[in-house]
MIZADREN-601154 format. One line per 4 residues: number of its first residue (from 1); their letters; for each residue z, y, x of N, C-alpha, C. Coordinates in Angstrom, 1 decimal, padded with zeros to 4 digits. Each point is the difference from the previous one (the first is absolute). Example, Ala and Ser with C-alpha at 12.3 -4.5 7.8 and 13.67 -1.06 7.14 Angstrom:
# MIZADREN-601154
1	as	007.8,-005.7,013.2,000.0,001.2,-000.9,000.0,001.2,000.9; -000.7,001.1,-000.4,000.0,001.1,000.9,000.8,001.1,-000.8
This chain:
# MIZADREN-601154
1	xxxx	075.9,098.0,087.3,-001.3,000.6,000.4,-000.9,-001.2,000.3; -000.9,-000.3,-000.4,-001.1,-000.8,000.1,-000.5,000.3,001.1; -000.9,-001.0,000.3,-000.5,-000.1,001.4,-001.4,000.6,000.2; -000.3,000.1,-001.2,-001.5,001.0,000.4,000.7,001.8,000.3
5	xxxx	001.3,000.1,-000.1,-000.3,001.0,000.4,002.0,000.4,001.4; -000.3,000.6,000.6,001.0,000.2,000.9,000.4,001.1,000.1; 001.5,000.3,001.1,000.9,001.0,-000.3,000.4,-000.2,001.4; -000.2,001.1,000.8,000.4,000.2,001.4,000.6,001.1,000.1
9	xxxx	001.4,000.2,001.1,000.6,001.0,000.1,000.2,000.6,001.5; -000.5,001.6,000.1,-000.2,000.1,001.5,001.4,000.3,000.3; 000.8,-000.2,001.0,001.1,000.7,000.3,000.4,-000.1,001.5; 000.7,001.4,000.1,000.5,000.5,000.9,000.2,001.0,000.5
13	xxxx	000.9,000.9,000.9,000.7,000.6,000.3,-000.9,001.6,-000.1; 000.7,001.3,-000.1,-000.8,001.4,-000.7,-001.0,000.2,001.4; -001.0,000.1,-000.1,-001.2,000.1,000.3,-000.6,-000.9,001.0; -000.2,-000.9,-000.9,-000.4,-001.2,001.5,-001.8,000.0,-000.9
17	xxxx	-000.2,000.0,-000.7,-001.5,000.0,-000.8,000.2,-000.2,-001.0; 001.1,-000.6,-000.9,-000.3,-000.6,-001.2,-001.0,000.5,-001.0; -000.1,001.0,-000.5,-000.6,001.1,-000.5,-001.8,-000.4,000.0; 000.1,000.2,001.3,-001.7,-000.3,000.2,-000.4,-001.6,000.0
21	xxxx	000.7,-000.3,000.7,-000.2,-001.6,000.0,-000.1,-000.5,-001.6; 000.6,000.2,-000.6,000.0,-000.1,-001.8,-001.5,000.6,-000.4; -000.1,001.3,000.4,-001.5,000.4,-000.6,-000.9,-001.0,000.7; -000.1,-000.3,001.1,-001.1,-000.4,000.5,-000.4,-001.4,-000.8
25	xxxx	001.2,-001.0,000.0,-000.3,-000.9,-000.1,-000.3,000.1,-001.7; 000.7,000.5,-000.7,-000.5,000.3,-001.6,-001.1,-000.1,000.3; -000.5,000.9,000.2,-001.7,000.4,000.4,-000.5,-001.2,000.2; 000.5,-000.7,001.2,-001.3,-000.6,000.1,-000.1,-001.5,-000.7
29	xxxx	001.6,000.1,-000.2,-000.3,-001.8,-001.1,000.2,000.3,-001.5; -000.4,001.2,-000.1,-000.2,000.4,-001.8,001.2,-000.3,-000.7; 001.4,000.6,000.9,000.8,-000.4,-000.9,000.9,001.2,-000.7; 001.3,000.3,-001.1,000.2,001.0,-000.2,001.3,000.5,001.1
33	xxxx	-000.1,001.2,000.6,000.9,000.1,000.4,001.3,000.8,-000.6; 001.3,-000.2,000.6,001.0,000.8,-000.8,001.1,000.7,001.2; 000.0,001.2,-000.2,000.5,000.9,001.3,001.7,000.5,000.0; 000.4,000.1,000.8,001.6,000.6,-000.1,-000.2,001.8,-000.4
37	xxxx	001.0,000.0,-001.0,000.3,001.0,-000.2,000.6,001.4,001.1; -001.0,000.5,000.6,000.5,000.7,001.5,000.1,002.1,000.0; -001.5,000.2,-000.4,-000.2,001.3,-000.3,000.9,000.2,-001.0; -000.1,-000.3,-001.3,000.4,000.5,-001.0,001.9,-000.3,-000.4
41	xxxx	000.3,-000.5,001.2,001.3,-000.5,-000.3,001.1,001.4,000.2; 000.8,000.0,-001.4,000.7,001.0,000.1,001.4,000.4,001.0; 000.0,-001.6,000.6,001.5,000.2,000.7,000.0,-000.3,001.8; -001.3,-000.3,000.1,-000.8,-000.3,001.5,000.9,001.3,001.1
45	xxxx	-000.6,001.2,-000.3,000.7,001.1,000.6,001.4,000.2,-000.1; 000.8,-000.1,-000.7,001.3,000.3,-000.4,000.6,-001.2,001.0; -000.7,-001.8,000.0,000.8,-000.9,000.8,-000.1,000.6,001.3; -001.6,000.3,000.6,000.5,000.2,001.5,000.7,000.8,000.3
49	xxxx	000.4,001.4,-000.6,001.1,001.0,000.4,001.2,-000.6,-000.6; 000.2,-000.9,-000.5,001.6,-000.5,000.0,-000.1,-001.3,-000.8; -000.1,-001.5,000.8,000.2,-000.8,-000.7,000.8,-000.4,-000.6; 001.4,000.5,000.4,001.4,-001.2,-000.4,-000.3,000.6,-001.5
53	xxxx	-000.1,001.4,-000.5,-000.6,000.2,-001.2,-000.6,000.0,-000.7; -001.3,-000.7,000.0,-001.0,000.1,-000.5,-001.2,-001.6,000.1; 001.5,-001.2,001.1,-000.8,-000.8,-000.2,000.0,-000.8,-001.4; 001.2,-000.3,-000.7,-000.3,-000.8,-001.1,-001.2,000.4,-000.8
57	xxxx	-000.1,001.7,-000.3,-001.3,000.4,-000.8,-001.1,-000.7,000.0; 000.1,000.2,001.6,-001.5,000.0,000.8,-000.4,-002.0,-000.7; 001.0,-000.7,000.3,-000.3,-001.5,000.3,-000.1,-000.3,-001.8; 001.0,000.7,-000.9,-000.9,-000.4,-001.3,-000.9,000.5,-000.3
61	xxxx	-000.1,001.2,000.6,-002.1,000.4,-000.1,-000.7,-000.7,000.1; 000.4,-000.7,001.2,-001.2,-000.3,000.7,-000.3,-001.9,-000.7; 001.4,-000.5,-000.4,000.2,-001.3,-000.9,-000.7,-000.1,-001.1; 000.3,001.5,-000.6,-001.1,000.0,-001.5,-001.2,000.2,000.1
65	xxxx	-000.6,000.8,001.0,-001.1,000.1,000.0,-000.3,-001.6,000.5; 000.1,-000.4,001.1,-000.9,-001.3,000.0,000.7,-001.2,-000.7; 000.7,-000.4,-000.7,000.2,-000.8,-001.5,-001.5,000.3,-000.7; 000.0,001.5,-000.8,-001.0,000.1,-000.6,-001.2,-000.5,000.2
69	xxxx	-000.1,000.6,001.6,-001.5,-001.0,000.8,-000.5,-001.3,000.0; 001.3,-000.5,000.4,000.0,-001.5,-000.2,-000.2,-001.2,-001.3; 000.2,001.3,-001.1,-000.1,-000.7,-001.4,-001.1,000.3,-000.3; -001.0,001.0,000.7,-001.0,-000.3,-000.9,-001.0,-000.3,000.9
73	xxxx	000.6,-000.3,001.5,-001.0,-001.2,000.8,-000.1,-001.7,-000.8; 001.3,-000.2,-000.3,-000.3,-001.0,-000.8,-000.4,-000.6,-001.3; 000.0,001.4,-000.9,-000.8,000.0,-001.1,-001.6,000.4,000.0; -000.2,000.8,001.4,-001.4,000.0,000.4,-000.7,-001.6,000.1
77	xxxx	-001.6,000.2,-000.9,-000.6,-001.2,000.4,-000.9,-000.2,001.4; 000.4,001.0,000.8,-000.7,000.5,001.4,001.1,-000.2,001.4; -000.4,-000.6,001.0,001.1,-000.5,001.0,-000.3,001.4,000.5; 001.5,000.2,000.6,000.5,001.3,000.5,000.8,000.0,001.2
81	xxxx	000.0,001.0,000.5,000.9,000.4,001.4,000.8,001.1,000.1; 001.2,-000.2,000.4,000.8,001.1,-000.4,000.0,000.7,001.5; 000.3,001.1,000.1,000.6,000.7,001.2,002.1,000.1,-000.2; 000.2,-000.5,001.0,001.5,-000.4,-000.3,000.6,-000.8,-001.3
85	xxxx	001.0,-001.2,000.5,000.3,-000.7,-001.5,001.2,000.8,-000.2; 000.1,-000.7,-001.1,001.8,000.3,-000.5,001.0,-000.8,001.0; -000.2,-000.7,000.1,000.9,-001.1,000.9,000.5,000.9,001.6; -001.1,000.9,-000.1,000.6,000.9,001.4,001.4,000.9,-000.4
89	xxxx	-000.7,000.1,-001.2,001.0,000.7,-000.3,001.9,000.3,000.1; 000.2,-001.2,-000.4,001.1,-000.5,000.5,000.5,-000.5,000.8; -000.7,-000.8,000.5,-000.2,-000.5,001.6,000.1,000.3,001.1; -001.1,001.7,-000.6,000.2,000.5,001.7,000.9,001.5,-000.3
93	xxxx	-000.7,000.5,-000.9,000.2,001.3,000.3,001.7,000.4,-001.1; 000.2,-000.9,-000.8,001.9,000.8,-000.6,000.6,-001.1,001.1; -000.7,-001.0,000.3,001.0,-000.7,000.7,000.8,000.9,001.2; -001.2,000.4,000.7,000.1,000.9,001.2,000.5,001.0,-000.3
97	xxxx	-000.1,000.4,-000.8,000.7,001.6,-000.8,001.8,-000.3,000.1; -000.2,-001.1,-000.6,001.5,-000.4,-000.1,000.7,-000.2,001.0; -000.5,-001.2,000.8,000.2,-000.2,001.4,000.4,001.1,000.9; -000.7,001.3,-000.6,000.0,001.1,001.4,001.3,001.2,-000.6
101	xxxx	000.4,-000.4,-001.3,001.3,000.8,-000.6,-000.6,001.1,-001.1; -001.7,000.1,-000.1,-000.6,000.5,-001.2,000.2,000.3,-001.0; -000.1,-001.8,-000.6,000.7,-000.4,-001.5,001.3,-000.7,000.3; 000.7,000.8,-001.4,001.4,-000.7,-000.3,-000.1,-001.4,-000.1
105	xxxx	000.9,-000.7,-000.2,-000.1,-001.5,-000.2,000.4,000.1,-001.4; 000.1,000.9,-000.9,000.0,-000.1,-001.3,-002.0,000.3,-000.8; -000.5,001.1,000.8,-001.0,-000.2,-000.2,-001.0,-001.3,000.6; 000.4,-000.2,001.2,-000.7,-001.2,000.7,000.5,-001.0,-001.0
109	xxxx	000.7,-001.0,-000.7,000.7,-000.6,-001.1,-001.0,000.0,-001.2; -000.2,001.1,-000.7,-001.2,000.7,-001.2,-001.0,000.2,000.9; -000.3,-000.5,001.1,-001.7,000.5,-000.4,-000.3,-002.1,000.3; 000.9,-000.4,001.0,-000.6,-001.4,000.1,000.0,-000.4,-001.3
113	xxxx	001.1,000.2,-000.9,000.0,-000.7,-001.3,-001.3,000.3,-001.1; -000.4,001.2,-000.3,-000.8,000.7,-000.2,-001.6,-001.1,000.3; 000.0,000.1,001.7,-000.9,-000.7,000.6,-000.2,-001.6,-000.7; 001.3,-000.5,000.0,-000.5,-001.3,000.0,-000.6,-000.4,-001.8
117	xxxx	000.8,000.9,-000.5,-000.4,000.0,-001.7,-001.8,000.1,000.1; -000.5,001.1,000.5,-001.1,-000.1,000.3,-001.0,-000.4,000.2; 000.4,-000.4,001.7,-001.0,-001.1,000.4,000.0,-002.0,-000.7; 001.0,-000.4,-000.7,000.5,-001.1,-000.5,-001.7,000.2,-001.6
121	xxxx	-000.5,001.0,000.1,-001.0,-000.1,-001.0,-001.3,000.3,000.9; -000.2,-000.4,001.7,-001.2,000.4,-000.1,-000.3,-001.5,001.0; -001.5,000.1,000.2,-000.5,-001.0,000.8,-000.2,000.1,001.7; 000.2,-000.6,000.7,000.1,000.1,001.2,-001.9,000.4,000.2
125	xxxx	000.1,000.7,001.3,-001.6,000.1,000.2,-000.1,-001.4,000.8; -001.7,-000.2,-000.2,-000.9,-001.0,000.7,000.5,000.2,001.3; -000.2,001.2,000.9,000.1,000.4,001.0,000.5,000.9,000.3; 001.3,000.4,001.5,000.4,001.2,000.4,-000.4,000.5,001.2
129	xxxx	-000.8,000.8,000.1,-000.8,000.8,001.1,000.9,000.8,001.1; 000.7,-000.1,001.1,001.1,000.7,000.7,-000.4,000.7,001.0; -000.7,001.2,-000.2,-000.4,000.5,001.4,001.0,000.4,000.9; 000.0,000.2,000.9,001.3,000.4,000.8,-000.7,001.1,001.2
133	xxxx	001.3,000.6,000.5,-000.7,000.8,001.2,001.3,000.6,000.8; 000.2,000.4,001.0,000.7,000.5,001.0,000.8,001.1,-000.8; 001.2,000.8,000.0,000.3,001.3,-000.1,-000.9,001.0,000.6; -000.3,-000.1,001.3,-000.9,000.9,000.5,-001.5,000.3,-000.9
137	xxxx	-000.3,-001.1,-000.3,-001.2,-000.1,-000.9,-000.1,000.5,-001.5; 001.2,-000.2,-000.4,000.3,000.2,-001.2,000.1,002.0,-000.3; 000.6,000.5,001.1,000.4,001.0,000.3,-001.2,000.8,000.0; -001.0,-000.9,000.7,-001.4,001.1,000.3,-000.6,000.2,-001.2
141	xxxx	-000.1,-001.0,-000.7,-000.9,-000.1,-001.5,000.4,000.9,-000.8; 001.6,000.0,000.1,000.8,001.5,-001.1,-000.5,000.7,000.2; 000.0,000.4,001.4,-000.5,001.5,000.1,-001.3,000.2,-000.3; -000.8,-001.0,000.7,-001.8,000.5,-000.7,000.0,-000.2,-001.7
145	xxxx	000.9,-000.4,-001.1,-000.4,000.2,-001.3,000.7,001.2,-000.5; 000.9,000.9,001.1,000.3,001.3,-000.6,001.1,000.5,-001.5; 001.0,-001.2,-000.2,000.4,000.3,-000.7,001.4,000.4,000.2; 000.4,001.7,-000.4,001.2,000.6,000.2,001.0,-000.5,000.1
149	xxxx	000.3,-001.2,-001.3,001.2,-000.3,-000.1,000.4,-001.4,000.6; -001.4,-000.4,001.1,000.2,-000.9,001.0,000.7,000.3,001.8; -000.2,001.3,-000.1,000.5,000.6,001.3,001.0,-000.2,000.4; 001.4,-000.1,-001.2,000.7,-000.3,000.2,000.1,-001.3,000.5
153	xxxx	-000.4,-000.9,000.1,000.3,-001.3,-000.1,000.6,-000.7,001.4; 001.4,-000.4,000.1,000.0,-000.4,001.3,-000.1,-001.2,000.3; -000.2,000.1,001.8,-000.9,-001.6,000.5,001.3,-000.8,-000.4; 000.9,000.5,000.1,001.4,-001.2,-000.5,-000.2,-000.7,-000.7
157	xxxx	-000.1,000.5,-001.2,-000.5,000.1,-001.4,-000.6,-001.7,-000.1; -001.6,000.6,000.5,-001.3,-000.7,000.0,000.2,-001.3,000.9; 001.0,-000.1,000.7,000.0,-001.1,001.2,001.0,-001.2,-001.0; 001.4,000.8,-000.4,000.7,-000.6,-000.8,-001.1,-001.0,-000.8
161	xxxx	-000.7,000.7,-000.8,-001.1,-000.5,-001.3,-000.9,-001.1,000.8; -000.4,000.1,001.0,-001.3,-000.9,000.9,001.1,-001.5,000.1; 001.4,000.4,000.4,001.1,-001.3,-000.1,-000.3,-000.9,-001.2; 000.9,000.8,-000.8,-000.4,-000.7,-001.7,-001.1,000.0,000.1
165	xxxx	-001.1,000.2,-000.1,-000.9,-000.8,-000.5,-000.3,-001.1,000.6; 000.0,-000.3,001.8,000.1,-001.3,000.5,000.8,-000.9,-000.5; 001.3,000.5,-000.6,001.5,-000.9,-000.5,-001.5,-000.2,-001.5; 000.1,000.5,-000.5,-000.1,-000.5,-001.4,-001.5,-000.9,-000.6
169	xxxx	-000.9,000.4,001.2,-000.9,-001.0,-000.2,-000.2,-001.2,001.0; 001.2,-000.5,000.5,000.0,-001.1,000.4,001.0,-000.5,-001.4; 000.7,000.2,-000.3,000.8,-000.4,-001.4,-001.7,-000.1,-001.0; -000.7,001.0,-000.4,-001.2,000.1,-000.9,-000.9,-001.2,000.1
173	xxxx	-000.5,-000.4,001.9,-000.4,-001.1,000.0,-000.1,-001.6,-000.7; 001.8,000.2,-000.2,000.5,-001.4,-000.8,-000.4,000.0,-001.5; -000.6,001.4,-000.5,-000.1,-000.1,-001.3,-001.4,000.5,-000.7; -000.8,000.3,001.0,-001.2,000.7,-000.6,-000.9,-000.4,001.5
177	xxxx	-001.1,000.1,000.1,-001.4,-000.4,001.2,000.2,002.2,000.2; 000.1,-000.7,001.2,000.0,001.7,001.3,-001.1,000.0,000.7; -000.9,001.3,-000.1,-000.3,000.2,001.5,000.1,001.2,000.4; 000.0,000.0,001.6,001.0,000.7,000.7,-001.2,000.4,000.6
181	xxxx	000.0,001.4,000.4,-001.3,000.8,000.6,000.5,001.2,001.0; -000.2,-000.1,001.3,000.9,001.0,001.3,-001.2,001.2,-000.7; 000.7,001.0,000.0,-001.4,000.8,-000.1,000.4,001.3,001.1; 000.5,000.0,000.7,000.4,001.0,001.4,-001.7,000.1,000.5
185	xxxx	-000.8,-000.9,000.5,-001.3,000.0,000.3,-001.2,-000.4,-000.4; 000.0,000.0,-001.6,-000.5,000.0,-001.3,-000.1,001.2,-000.6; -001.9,000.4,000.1,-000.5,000.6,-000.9,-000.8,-000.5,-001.1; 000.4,000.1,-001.0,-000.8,-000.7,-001.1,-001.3,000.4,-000.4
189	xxxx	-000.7,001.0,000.2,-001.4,000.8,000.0,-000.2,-000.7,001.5; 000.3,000.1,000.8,-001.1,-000.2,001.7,000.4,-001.5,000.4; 000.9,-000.3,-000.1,000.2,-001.7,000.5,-000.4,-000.4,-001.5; -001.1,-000.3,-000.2,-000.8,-000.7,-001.0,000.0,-002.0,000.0
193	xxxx	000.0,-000.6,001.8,000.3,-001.6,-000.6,001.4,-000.2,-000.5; 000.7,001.4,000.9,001.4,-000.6,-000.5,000.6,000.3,-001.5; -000.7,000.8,-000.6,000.2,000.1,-001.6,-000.9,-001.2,-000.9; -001.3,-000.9,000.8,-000.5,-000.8,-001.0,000.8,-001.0,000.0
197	xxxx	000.8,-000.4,001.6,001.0,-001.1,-000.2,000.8,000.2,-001.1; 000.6,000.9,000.0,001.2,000.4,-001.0,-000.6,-000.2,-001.7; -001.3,000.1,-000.2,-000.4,-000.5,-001.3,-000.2,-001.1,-000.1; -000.4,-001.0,001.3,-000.4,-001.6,000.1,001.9,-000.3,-000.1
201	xxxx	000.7,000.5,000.4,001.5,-000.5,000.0,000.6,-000.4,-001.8; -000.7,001.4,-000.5,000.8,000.1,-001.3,-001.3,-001.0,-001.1; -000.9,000.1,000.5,-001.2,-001.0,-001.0,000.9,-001.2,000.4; 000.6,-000.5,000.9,001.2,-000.9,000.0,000.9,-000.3,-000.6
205	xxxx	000.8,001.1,-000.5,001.3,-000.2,-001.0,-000.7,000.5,-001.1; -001.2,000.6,-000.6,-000.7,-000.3,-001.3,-001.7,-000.2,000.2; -000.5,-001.2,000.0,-000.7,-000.6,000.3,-001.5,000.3,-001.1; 000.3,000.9,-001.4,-000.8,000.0,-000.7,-000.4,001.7,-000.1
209	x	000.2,000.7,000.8,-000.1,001.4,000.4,-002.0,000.2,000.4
């Protein structure tokens, strides 16, 4: 990817902002954005009423869909921002699956393998954006976006996932430029200097924005 144009990835744990934080900043540095597959996913519902069956589906869903994303962020001649990478993918969420007795270790086996064929063709982003936030916090946000098949969701669940991600972007640090953003008392519409910092941070790790 050339340098006139950049590739930032927002990530972190189910409803901490990714979503909006992606629109906004698209918006305001004219870039393209590319969103996770969430409404329209066929196997969303089916995982929370029973993961141990339904997680491998869910995780090559959710693999192919952002592969696809990713390939044509980098065939795009427009710098872009994803909402969640692929790299979470396996990192956080089959790992955890696995970890928690979800996935077999025959599927956890085929989906890493799968994974690394994958990602071994794409380019690392310029930047990885990690918002973070409390379980408690995370919890509130579910409930004000109203989605059915989030009700299920337990704080276990979500706390487990807030772990991994701390484990995996200190490993990420050694291999890509991080920044790390508390957002527990972070509104992105009303705390306004604290969002211009966060654009003066990233005109940092791409300088030609």
């Amino acid at each position: 990817m050339s340098k006139d144009k950049y590739f930032i990835g927002i990530a972190g744990n189910i409803g901490v902002g990714k979503t909006t934080m992606t629109k906004k900043l698209a918006k305001d540095l004219g870039w393209e954005a590319y969103f996770e597959s969430v409404i329209d996913n066929p196997y969303l519902e089916d995982f929370y009423a029973d993961m141990a069956r339904w997680s491998f589906n869910l995780q090559v869903y959710f693999l192919s869909h952002r592969y696809k994303s990713h390939k044509k962020m980098t065939a795009s001649p427009n710098s872009s921002i994803q909402d969640r990478t692929i790299y979470e993918d396996v990192e956080i969420f089959a790992r955890n699956l696995y970890k928690m007795g979800n996935m077999s270790e025959r599927d956890w086996k085929n989906y890493k393998e799968l994974f690394g064929i994958m990602v071994d063709e794409l380019q690392d982003p310029d930047l990885i954006i990690y918002l973070k936030a409390s379980v408690d916090t995370l919890l509130t946000r579910i409930g004000k976006r109203s989605r059915d098949f989030e009700k299920k969701v337990d704080p276990e669940y979500l706390y487990r996932l807030n772990i991994s991600y701390d484990n995996w972007i200190k490993r990420e640090k050694e291999r890509n430029p991080v920044l790390i953003i508390d957002t527990d008392d972070f509104n992105i519409f009303e705390d306004k200097e604290d969002y211009y910092e966060i654009i003066e941070k990233i005109r940092g790790y791409c300088p030609k924005i």
